[in-house]
N, C-alpha and C positions, 0 to 999 in steps of 0.2 A: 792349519786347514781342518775344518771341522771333519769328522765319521761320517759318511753317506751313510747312514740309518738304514735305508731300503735297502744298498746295495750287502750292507751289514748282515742282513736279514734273511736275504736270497743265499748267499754264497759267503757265510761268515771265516771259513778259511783264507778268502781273498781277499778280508779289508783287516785279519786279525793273524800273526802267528801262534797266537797259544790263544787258551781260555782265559790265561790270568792278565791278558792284554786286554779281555773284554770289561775283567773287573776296573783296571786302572785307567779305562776311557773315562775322562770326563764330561765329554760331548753326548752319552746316553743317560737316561733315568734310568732306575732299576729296574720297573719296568720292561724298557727296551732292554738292558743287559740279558735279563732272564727269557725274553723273546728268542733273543741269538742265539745265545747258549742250548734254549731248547731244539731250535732249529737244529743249532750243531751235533748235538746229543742225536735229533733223528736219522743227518748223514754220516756221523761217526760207526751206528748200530747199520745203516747201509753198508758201508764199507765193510764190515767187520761179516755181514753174512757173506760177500762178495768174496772175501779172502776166505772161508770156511769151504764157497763151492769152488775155491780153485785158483780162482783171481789173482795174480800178482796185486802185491802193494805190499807198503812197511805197516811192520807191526810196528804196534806204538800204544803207550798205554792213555789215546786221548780220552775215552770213553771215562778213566777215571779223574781225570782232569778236569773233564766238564761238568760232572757231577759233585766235584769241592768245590768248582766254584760256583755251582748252583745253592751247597751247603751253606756258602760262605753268604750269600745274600738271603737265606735262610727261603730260598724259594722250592717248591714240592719240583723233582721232576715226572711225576705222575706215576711211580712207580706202582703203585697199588693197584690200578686200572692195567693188570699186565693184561696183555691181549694174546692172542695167538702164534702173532709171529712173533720172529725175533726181534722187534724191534720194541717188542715186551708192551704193547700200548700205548707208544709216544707218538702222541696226534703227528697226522701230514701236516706238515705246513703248507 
C-alpha cells in the first residue's frame, strides 16, 4: 500500500516511526522526503519548547535524527535563517 503523501506531510509521526523510515520509503521523491522531515523537524522543536515550559512527554533524541536524515539527502534545514523563537526559523508548514 502506497504512503499517503498528504497525510505524511500533516502528521509525519503517524504515517512514520522514525525519520530513517522517511528515508527508506520508496513511495516519496526527495523531494517529498525533505518536505516531511522538515515538517517533522518543526513539530519535534514544538514539542521540545513544550517540555522546557513543563509539559510532560519523552525525551528523545528525535530533533537529532531528523536532521541526519535531512544530511543524509544532503537537503538545508534552514538553519541559517535562525529566527527568534525556538524553533530557531523553521518555516510553519
Amino acid at each position: 500500500m502506497p504512503v499517503d503523501y498528504e497525510r505524511a506531510r500533516l502528521i509525519p509521526s503517524a504515517v512514520f516511526a522514525a525519520p530513517r523510515a522517511v528515508l527508506a520509503c520508496a513511495d516519496l521523491t526527495r523531494e517529498q522526503k525533505i518536505d516531511v522531515l522538515l515538517r517533522w523537524a518543526y513539530d519535534a522543536a514544538e514539542l521540545a519548547v513544550a517540555r522546557e515550559e513543563g509539559m510532560p512527554g519523552e525525551e528523545e533524541d528525535l530533533q537529532a535524527q531528523i536532521l541526519t536524515a535531512l544530511a543524509s539527502l544532503q537537503a538545508d534545514p534552514v538553519t541559517e535563517q535562525a529566527g527568534p523563537t525556538k524553533q530557531h526559523g523553521l518555516p510553519s508548514p
